[in-house]
Backbone as numpy.savetxt, mean C-alpha at the origin, in Angstrom:
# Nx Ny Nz CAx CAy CAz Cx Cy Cz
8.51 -8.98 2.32 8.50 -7.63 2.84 7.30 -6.87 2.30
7.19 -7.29 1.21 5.71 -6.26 0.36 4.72 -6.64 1.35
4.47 -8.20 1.66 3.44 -8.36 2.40 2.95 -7.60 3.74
4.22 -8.03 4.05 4.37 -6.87 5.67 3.99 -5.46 5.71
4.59 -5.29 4.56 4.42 -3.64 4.30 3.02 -3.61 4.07
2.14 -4.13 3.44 0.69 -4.19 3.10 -0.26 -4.14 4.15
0.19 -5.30 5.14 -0.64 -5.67 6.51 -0.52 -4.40 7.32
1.00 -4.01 7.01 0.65 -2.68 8.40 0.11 -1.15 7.74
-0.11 -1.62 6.37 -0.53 -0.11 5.56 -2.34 -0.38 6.26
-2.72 -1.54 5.80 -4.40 -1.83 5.97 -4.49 -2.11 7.68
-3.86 -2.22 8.18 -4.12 -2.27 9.61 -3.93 -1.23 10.11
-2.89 -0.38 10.00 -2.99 0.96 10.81 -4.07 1.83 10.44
-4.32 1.90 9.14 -5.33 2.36 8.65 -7.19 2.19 9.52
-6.81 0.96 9.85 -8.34 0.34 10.43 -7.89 0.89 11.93
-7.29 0.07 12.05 -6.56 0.94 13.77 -6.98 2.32 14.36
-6.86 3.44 12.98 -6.76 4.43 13.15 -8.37 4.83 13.34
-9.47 4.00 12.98 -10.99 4.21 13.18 -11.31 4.11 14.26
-10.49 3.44 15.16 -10.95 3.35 16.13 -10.12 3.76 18.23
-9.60 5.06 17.27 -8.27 5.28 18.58 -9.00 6.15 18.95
-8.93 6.38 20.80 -9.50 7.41 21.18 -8.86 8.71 21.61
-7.68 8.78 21.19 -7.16 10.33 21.38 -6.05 10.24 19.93
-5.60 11.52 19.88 -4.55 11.73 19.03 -3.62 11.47 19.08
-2.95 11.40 20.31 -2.11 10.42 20.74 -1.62 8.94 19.87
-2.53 8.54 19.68 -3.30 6.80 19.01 -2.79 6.93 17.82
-3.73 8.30 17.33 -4.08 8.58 15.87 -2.18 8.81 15.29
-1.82 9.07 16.19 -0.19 9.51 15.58 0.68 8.06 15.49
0.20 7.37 16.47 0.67 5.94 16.46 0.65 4.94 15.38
-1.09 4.63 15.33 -1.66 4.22 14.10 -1.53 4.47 12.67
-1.96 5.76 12.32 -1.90 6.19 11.06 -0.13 6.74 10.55
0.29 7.37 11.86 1.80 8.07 11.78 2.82 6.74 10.96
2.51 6.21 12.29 3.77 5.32 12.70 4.10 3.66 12.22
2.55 3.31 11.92 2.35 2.00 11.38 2.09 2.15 10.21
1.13 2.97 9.59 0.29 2.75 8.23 1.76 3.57 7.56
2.16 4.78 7.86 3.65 5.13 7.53 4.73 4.10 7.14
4.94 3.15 8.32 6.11 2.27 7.99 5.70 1.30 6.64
4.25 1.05 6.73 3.70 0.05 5.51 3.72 0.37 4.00
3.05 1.03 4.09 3.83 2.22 3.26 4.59 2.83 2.10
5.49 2.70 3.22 7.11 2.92 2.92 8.08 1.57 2.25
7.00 0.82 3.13 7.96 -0.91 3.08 7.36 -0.94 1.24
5.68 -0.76 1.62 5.30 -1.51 0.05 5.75 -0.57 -1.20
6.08 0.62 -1.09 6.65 1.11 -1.85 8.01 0.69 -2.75
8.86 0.97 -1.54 9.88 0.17 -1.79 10.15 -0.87 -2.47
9.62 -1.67 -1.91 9.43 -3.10 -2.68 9.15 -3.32 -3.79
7.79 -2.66 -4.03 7.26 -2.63 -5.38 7.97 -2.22 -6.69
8.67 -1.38 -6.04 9.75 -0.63 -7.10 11.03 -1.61 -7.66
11.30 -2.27 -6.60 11.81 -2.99 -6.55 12.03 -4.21 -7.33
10.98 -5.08 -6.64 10.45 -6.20 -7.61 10.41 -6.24 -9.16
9.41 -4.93 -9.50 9.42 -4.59 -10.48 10.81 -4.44 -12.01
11.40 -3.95 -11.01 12.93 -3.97 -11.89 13.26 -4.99 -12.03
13.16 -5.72 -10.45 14.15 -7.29 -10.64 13.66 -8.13 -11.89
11.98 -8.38 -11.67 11.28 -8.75 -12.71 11.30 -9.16 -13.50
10.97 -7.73 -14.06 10.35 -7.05 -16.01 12.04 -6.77 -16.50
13.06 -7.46 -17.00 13.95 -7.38 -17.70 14.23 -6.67 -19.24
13.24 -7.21 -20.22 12.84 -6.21 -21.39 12.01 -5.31 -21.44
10.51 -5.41 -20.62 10.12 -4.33 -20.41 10.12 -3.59 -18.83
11.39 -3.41 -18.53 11.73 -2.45 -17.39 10.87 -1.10 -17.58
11.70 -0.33 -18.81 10.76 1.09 -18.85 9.01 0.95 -18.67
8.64 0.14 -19.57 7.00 0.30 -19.44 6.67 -0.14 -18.21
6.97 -1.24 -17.19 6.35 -1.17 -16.12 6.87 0.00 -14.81
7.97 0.85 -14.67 8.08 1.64 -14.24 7.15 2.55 -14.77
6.79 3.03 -15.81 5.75 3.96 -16.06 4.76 3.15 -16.08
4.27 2.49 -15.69 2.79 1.99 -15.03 2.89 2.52 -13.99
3.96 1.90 -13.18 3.95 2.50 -11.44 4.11 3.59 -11.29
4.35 4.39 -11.63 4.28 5.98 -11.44 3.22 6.33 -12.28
2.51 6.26 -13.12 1.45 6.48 -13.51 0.22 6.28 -12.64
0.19 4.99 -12.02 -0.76 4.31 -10.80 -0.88 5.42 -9.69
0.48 6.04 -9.22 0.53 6.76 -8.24 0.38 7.95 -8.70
0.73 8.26 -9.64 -0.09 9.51 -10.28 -1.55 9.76 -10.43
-2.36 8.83 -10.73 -3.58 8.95 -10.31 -4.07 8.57 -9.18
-3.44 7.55 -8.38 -4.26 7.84 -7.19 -4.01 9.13 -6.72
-2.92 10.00 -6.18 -2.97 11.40 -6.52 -4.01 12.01 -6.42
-4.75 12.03 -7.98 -5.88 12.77 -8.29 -6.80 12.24 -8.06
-7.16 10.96 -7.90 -8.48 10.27 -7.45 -9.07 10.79 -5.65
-8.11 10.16 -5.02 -9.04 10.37 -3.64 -8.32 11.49 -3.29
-7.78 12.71 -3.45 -8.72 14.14 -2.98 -9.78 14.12 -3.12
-10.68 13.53 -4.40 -11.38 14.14 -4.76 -12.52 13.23 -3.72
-12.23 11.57 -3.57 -13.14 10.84 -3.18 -13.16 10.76 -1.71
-12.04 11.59 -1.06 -11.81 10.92 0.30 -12.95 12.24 0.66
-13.37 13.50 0.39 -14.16 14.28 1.18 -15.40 13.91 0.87
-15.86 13.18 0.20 -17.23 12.46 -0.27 -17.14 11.59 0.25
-15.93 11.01 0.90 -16.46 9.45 1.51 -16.50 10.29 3.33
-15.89 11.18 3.43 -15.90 11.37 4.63 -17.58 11.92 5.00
-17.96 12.78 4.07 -19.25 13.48 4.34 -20.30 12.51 4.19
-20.28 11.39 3.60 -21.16 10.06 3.73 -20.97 9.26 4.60
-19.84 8.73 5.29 -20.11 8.01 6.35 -18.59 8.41 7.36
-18.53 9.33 7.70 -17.74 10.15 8.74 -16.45 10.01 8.59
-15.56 10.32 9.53 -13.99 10.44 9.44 -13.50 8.80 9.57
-14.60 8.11 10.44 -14.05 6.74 10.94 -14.42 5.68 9.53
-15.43 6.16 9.45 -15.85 5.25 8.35 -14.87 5.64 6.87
-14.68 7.30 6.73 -14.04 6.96 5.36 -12.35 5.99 5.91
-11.72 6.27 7.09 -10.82 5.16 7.35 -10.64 3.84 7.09
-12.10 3.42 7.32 -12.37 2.03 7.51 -12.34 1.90 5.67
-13.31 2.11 4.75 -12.94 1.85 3.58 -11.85 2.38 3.19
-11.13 3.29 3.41 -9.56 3.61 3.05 -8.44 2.21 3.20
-9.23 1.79 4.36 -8.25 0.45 4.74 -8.64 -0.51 3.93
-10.09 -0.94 3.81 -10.17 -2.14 2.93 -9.71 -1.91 1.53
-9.67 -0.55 0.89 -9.16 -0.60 -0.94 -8.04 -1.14 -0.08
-7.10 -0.52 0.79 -5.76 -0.91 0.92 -5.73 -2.12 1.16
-6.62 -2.92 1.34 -6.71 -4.32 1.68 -6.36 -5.13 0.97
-6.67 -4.63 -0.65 -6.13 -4.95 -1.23 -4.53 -5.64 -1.10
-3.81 -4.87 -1.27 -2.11 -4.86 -1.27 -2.25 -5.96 -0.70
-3.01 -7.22 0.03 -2.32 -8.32 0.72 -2.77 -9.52 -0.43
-3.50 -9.21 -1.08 -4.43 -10.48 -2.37 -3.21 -10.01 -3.39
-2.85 -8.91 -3.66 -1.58 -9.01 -4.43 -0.22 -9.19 -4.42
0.26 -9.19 -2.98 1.33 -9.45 -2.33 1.53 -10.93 -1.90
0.45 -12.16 -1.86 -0.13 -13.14 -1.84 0.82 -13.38 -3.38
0.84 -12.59 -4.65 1.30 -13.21 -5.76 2.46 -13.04 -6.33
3.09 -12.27 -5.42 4.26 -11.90 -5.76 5.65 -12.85 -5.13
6.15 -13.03 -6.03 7.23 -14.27 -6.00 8.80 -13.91 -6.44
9.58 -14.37 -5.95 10.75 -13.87 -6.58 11.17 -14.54 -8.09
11.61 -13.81 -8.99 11.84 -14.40 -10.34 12.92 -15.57 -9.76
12.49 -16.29 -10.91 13.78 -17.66 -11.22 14.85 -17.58 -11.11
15.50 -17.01 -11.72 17.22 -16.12 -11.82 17.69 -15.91 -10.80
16.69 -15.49 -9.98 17.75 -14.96 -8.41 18.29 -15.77 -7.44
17.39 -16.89 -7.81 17.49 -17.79 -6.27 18.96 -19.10 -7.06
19.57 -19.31 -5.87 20.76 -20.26 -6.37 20.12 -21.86 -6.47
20.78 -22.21 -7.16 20.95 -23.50 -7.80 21.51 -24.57 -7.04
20.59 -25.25 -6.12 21.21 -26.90 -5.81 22.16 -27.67 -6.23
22.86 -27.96 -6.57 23.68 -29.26 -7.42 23.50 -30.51 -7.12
């Protein structure tokens, strides 16, 4: 599910560079990069608990820390990326950082413990 959630965060995102009415733009960015999102959020939170067993607390405060600064990071970078290479273009690199989420979702595995046992 993280994965999924990843593909449609960085795809609607790219999607969204290239729609020609608002219409699109509500589709793309609303409705897809929204659901992705939402999914990788979720998940992440998720995982995380299932996880990190002794250190539960410290990696929850990573993840809210993470999102705490992105936060403060791109206000600041998204109007500098827009005034350097336009509304489409800061999209387009908006999508590739998010591009990320699929090289890390690529490593994410379910712990040992969960899955049942053959006999």
């Amino acid at each position: 599910i993280f994965l999924l959630g990843a593909l449609l965060t960085w795809s609607g995102l790219v999607a969204s560079a290239f729609v020609p009415t608002m219409a699109w733009m509500t589709v793309t960015f609303g409705a897809i990069q929204g659901l992705g999102v939402g999914l990788t959020i979720l998940t992440y939170g998720i995982l995380l608990t299932m996880y990190f067993d002794k250190y539960r607390g410290l990696t929850s405060g990573m993840k809210y820390s993470g999102g705490s600064l992105g936060g403060l990071v791109f206000p600041k970078l998204l109007p500098y990326l827009q005034q350097e290479y336009s509304f489409c273009g800061t999209l387009l690199i908006y999508g590739g950082i998010s591009m990320h989420l699929s090289a890390i979702g690529v490593f994410v595995k379910e712990p040992p413990w969960t899955s049942l046992k053959k006999d």
